[in-house]
NUVO-868030 format. One record per residue (C-alpha): x, y, z. Coordinates in steps of 0.001 Angstrom, whole numbers, padded with zeros to 6 digits. Layout:
NUVO-868030
+---------+---------+---------+
:      px :      py :      pz :
+---------+---------+---------+
:       X :       Y :       Z :
...
+---------+---------+---------+
END
This chain:
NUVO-868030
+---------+---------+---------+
:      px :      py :      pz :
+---------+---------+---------+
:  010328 : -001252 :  019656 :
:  009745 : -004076 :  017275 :
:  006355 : -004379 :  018309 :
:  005279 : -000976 :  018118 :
:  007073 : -001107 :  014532 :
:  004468 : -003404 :  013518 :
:  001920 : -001332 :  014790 :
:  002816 :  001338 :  012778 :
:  000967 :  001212 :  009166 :
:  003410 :  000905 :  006142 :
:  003281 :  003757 :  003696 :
:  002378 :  002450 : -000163 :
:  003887 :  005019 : -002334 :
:  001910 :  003435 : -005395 :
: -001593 :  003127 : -003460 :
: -004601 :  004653 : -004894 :
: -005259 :  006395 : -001255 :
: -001853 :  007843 : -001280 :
: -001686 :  009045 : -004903 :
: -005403 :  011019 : -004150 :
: -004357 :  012327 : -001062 :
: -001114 :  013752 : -002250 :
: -002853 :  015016 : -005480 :
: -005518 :  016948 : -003346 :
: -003256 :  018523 : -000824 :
: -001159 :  020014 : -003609 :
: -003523 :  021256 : -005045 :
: -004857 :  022815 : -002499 :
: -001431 :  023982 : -001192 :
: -001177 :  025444 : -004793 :
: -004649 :  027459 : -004908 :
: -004554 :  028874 : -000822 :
: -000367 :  029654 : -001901 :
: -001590 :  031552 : -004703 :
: -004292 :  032777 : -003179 :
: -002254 :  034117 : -000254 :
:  000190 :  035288 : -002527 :
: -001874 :  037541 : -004637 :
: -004339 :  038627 : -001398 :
: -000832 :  040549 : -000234 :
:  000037 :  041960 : -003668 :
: -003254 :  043063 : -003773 :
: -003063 :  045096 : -000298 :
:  000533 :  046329 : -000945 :
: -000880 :  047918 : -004032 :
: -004092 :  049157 : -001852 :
: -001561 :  050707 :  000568 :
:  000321 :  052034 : -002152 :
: -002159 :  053370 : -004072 :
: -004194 :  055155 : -001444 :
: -000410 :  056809 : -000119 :
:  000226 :  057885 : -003405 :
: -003214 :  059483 : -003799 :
: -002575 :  061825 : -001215 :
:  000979 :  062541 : -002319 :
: -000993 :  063185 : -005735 :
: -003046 :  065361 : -004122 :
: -000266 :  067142 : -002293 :
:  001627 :  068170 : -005784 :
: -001258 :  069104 : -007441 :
: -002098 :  071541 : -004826 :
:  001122 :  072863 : -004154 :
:  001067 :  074719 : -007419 :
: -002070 :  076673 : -006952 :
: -001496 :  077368 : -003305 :
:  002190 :  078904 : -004937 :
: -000014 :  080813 : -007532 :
: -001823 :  082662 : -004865 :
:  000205 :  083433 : -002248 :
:  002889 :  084556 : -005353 :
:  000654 :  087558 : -006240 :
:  001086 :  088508 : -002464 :
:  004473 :  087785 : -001558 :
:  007305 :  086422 : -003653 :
:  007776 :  083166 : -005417 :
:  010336 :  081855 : -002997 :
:  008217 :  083180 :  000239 :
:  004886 :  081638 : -001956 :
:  006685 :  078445 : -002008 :
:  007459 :  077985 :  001460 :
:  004183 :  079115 :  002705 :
:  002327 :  076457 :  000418 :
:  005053 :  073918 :  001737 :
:  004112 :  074678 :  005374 :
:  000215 :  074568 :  004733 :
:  000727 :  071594 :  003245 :
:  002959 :  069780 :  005881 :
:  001299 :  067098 :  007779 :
:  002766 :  065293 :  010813 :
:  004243 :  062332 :  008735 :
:  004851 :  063965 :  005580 :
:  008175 :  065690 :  004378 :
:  008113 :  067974 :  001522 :
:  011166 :  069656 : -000513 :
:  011624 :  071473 : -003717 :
:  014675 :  071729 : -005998 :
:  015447 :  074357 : -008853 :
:  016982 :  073614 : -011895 :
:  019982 :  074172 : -010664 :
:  019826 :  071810 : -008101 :
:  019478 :  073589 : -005085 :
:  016715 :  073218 : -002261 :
:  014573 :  076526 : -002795 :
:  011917 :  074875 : -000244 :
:  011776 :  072651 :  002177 :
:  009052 :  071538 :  005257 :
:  010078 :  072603 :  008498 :
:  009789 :  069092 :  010237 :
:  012962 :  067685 :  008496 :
:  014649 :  067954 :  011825 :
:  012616 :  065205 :  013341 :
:  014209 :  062866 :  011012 :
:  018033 :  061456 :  011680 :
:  019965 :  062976 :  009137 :
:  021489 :  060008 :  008125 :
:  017991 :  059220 :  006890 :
:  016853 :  062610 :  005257 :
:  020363 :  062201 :  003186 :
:  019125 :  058816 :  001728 :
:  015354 :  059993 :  001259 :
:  016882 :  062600 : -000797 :
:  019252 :  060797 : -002953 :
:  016484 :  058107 : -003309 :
:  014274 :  061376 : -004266 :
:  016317 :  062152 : -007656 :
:  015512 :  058554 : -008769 :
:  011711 :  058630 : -008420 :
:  010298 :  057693 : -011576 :
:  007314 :  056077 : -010247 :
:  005306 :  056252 : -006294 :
:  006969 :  053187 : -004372 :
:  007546 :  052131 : -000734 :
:  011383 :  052199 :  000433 :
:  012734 :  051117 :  004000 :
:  014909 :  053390 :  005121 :
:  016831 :  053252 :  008732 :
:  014252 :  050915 :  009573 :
:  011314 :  052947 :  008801 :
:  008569 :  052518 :  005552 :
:  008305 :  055743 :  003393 :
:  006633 :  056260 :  000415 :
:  008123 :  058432 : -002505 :
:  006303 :  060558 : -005204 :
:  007704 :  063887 : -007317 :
:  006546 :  065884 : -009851 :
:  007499 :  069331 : -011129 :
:  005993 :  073019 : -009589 :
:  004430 :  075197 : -012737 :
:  003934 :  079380 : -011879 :
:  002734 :  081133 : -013986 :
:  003205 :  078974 : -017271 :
:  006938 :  078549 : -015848 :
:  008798 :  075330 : -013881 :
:  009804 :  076721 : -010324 :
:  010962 :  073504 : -009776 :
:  010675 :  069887 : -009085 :
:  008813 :  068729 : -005766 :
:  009325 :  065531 : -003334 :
:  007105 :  064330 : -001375 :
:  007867 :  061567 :  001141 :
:  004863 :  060203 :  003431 :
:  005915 :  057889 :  006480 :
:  003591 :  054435 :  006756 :
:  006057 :  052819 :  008834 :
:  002752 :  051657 :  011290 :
:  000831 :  050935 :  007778 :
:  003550 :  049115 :  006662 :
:  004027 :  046876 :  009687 :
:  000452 :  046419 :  010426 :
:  000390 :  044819 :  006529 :
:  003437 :  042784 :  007123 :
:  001678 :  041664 :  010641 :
: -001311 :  040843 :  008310 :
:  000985 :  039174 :  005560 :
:  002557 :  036652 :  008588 :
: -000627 :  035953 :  010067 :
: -001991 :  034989 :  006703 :
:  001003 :  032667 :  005321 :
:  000460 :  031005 :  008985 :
: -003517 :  030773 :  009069 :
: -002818 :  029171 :  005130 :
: -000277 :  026691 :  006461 :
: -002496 :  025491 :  009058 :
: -005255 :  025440 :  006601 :
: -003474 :  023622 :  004423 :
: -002521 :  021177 :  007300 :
: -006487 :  020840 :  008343 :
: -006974 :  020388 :  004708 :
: -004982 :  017336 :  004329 :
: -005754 :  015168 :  006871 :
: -009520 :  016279 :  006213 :
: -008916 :  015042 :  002648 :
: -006963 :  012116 :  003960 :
: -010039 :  011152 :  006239 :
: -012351 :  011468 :  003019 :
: -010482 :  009633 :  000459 :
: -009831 :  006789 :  003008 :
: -013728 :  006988 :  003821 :
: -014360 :  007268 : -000364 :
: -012411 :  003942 : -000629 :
: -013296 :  002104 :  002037 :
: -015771 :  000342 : -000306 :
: -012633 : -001051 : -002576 :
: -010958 : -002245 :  000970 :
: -014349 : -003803 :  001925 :
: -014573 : -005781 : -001770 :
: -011071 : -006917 : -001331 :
: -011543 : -007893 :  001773 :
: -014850 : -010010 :  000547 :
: -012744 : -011523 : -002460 :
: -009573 : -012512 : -000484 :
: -011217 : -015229 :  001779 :
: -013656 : -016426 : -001229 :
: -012175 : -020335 : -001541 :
: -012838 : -022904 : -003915 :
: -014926 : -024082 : -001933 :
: -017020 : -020949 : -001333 :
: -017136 : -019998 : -005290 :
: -020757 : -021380 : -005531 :
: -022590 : -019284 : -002587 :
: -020092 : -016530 : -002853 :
: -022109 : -013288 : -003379 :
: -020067 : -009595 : -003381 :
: -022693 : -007152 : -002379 :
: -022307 : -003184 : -000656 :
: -024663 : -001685 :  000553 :
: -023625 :  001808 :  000822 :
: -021305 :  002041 : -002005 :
: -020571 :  004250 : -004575 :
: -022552 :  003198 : -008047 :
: -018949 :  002720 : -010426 :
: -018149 :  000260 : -006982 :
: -021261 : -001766 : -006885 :
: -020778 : -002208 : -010845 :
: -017402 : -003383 : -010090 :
: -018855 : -005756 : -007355 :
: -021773 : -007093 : -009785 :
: -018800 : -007704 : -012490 :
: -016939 : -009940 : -009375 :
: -019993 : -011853 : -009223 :
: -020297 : -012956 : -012609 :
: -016885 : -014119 : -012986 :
: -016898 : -015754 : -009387 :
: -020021 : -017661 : -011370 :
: -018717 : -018398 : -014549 :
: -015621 : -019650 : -012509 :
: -017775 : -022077 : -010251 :
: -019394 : -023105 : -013284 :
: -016253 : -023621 : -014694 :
: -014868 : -025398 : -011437 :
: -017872 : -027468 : -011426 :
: -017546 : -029061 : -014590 :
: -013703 : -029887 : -014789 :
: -014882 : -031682 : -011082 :
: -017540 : -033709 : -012633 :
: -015239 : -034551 : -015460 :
: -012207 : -035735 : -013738 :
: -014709 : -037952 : -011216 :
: -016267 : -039504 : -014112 :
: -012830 : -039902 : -016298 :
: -011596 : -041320 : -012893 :
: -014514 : -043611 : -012150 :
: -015157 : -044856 : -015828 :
: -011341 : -045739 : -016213 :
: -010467 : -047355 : -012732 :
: -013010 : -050023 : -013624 :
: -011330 : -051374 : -016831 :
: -008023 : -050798 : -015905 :
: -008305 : -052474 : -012491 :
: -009801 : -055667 : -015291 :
: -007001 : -055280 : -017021 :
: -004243 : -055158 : -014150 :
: -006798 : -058458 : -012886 :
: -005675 : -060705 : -016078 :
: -002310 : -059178 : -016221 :
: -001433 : -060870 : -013119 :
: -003526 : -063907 : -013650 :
: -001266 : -064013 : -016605 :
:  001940 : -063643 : -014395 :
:  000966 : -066249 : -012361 :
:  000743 : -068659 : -014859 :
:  003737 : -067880 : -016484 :
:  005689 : -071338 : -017432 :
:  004936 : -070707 : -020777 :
:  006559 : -067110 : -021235 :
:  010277 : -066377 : -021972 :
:  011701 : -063799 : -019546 :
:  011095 : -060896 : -022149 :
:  007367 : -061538 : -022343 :
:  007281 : -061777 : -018175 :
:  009207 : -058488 : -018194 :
:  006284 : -056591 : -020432 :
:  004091 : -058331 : -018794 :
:  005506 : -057119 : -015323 :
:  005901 : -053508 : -016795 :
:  002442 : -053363 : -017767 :
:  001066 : -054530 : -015079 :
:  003064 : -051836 : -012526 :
:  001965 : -049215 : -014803 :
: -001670 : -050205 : -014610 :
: -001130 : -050595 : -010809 :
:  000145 : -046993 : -010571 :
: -002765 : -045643 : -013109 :
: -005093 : -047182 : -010853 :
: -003959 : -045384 : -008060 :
: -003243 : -042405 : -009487 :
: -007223 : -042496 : -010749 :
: -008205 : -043504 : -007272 :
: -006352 : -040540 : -005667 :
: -008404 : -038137 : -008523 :
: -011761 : -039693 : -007633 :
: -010989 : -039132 : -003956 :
: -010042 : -035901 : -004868 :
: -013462 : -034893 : -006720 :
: -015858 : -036439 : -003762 :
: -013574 : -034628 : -001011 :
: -014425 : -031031 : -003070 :
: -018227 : -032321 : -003467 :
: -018060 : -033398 : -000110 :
: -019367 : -036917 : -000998 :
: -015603 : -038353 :  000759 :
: -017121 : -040760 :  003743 :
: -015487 : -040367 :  007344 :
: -016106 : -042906 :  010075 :
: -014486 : -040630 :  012938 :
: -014033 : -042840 :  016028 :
: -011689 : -042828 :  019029 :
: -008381 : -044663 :  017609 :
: -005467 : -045557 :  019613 :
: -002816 : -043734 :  018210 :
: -000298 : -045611 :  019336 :
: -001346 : -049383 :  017722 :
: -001770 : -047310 :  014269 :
:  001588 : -046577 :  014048 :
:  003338 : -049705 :  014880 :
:  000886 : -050909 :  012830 :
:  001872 : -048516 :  009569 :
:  005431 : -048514 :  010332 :
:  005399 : -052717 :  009801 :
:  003348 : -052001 :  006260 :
:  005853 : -049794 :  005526 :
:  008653 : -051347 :  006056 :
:  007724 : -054242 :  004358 :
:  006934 : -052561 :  001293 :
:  010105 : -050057 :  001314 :
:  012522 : -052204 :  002735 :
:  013492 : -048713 :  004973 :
:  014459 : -048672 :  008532 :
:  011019 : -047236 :  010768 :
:  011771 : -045413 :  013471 :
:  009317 : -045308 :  015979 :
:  009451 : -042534 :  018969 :
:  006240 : -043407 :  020987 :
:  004894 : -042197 :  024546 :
:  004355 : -045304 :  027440 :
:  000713 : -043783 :  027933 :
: -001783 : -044124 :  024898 :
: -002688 : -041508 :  022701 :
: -006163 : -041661 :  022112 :
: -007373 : -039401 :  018929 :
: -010958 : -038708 :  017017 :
: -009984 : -039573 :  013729 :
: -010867 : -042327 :  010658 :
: -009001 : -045322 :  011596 :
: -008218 : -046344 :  007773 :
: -008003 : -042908 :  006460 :
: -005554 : -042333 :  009136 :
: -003221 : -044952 :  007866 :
: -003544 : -043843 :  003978 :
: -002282 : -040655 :  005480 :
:  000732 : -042107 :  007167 :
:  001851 : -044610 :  004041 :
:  001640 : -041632 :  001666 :
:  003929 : -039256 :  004030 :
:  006381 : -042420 :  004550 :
:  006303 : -043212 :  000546 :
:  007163 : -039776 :  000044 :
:  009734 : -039873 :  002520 :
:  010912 : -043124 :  000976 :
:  010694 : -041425 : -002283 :
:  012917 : -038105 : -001384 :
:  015822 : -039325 :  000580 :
:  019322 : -042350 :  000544 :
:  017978 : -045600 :  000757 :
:  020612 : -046291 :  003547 :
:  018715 : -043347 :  005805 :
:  015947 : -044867 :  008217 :
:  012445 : -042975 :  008556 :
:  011338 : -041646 :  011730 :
:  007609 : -041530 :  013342 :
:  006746 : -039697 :  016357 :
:  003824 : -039512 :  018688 :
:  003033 : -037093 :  021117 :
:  000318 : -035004 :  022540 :
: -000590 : -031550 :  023532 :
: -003366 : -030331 :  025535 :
: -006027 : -030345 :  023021 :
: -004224 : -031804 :  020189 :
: -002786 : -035370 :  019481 :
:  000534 : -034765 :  017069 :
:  002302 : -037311 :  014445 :
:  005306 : -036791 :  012751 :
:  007195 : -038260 :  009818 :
:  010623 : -037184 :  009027 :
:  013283 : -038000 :  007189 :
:  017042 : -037110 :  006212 :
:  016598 : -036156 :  002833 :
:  017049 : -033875 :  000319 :
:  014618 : -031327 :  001761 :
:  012155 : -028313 :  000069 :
:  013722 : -025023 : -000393 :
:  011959 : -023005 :  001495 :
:  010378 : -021044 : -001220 :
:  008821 : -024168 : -002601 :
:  007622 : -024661 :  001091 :
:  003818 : -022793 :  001003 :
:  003233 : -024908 : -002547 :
:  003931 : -028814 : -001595 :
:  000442 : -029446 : -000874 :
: -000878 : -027908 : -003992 :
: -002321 : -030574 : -006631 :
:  000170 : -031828 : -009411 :
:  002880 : -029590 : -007467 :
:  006554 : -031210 : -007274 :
:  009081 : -029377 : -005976 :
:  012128 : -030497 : -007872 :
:  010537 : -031912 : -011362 :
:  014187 : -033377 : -012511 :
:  014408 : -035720 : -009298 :
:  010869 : -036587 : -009440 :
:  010504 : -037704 : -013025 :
:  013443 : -039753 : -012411 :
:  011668 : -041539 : -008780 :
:  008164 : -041104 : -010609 :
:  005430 : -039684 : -008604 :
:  001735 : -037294 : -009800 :
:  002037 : -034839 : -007661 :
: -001602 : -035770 : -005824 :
: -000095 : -037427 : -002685 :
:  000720 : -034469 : -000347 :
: -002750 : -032750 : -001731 :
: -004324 : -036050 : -000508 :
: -002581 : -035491 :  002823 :
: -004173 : -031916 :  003355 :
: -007289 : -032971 :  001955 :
: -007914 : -035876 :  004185 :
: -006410 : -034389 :  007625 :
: -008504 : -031381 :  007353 :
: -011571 : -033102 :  006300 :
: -011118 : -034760 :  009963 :
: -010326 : -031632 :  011479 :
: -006598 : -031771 :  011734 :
: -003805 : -029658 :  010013 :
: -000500 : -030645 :  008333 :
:  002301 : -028700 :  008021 :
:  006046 : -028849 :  006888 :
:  009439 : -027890 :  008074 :
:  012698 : -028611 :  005977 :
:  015949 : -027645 :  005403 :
:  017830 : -028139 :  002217 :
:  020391 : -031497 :  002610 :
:  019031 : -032473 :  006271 :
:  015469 : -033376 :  005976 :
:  011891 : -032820 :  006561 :
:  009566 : -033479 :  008669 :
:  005528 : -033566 :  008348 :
:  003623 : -032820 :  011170 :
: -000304 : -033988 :  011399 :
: -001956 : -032280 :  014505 :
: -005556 : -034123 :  014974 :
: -007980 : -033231 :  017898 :
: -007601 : -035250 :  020826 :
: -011071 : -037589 :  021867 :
+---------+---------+---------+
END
């Protein structure tokens, strides 16, 4: 279930595809509803209308066919004789005097219930307009008007046409219409769904292009689309002058910080040079002058070093950094770093180490500047009473070094951004232990220059450990 949850694409409620897609279909939904809507009023009054012209028709001829057969027969006689001409098979006809009573009626009331002729007729007295009524589960239509003879009302006539088939046949029509919109409307939105994901598939394509463009890649990077839309290809050619103004940009704060790093590492390593010449030959010098002097020269030391780690830096992103990758015995390197280190740190080393040697492609020296900055910074970031542990092992393909320690740890967080340049996780610790913030972006740098990876795992109060897979010779 978990997997097929993954499978399943996530819904952005604030995405551009979304918004048009939702937009459209309402739209739509709102023109065929409409549509719909007033295609059935229209019909009902079609219906209506054409019913109502033959009612018409009806009460205008009643009175003249009462005018003739009058001068033959009397009124009342007249006025039944027109109503029976006039009778059809689903029309019902009756006539009321002024006093209210029936004085005419057609003689095919009995084929209605009378349950139902009772309500046609009360329904009759309120006619003020032609209109369709259901009654007992039939569709009538009503119409009245009065019966002039001879200058004088006879009375006032009814008329009531059944369209109970019309009637049904239009509701029949009305159903299969709302249905035929819905699944229009259905057809409709996936079709528009299909074309606004096709319309911006050129936006997915350019982020797509943009999101794997790396420092690295800024000079030769190039967004171009073939088959775009113009407004995207103008967005594209705007990407491409700021991805060249930025590797212009990138370019030059390289060049600088190599040759600030290269034009000050020369005097200053001069300077740190008579500094200790100076220490050496220090019977002359009270202990306050040997202090400065001390101070001055660890600071020059560390400016050195921090200048080196810059200039290594700048020829690792111009990829001027020399490699001399050879097979190197894993195992000697690391008994090997963990006596430098020890000596320098005065911290327990660890070692966990295989019987069988671990044999590795790698740069022997570069290798071991690795391995003294992850133990410095382990050195750096946890009790001075906790000892420093270095494992070897090996995978199929892959020769793997730890370092770990029982620190303070990285919140997690903080985890994804160790390795970035200047980066310190916890800036009060580290201004108090000292530190620039290159040494873990020297790491990264140099393992992946010789094909490796490093990575990080750490837990807040119990440690962390480094891990440096390299490819196996």
């Amino acid at each position: 279930m978990k997997q097929l949850h993954k499978l399943q694409p996530q819904i952005d409620p604030f995405s551009l595809r979304l918004r048009l897609t939702v937009g459209i279909a309402v739209l739509s939904t709102l023109g065929l509803g409409n549509l719909a809507f007033w295609t059935g009023w229209k019909i009902q009054q079609i219906l209506i209308n054409n019913h109502k012209n033959n009612i018409e028709t009806i009460a205008q001829r009643l009175p003249r066919d009462v005018q003739i057969y009058s001068e033959m027969m009397p009124p009342e006689a007249a006025l039944q004789k027109s109503i029976d001409s006039l009778t059809a098979t689903n029309t019902y006809l009756w006539v009321k005097n002024s006093e209210n009573q029936i004085i005419g009626k057609s003689n095919n009331w009995n084929q209605l219930p009378n349950k139902t002729t009772t309500e046609l007729m009360s329904l009759g007295e309120m006619i003020l307009q032609a209109r369709i009524e259901k009654v007992g589960g039939r569709y009538f239509v009503l119409c009245g008007g009065a019966v002039p003879v001879k200058g004088k009302i006879l009375g006032n006539l009814f008329v009531i046409q059944d369209v109970t088939r019309e009637q049904q046949m239009f509701l029949v029509m009305v159903r299969s219409l709302g249905v035929g919109s819905i699944v229009t409307i259905i057809v409709m939105s996936i079709a528009i769904a299909i074309y606004v994901k096709r319309s911006l598939q050129p936006l997915m394509q350019l982020s797509q292009m943009t999101s794997v463009i790396s420092i690295a890649d800024l000079g030769q990077a190039k967004l171009y689309l073939d088959k775009a839309p113009s407004e995207v290809k103008e967005l594209a050619q705007t990407f491409n002058m700021m991805l060249a103004r930025l590797s212009q940009s990138w370019e030059q704060e390289r060049q600088f910080v190599s040759n600030v790093s290269h034009e000050l590492r020369t005097p200053l390593t001069i300077v740190h040079g008579y500094l200790q010449s100076v220490l050496r030959r220090q019977t002359n010098l009270n202990e306050m002058q040997r202090e400065a002097l001390e101070t001055a020269a660890s600071e020059a030391e560390r400016t050195i070093r921090l200048l080196q780690d810059l200039l290594d830096l700048a020829r690792a992103d111009s990829g001027y950094l020399q490699f001399c990758l050879e097979e190197c015995v894993l195992n000697d390197l690391i008994v090997e770093v963990a006596g430098m280190a020890e000596k320098y740190s005065d911290r327990q080393i660890i070692i966990e180490n295989q019987n069988k040697p671990i044999i590795a492609k790698a740069d022997y020296n570069r290798l071991k500047q690795i391995l003294l900055n992850l133990i410095d910074n382990a050195v750096k970031y946890s009790e001075a009473n906790t000892p420093i542990t270095l494992k070897l092992d090996q995978q199929e393909q892959a020769a793997i070094i730890q370092v770990a320690d029982q620190g303070y740890g990285i919140p997690l967080q903080q985890q994804s951004r160790i390795f970035e340049r200047f980066y310190r996780a916890d800036e009060a610790r580290t201004s108090s232990i000292g530190g620039s913030g290159l040494g873990l972006s020297i790491v990264k740098t140099l393992v992946e220059s010789m094909d490796g990876n490093v990575t990080v795992r750490s837990r807040l109060n119990e440690g962390s450990t480094f891990t440096i897979t390299l490819p196996r010779s």
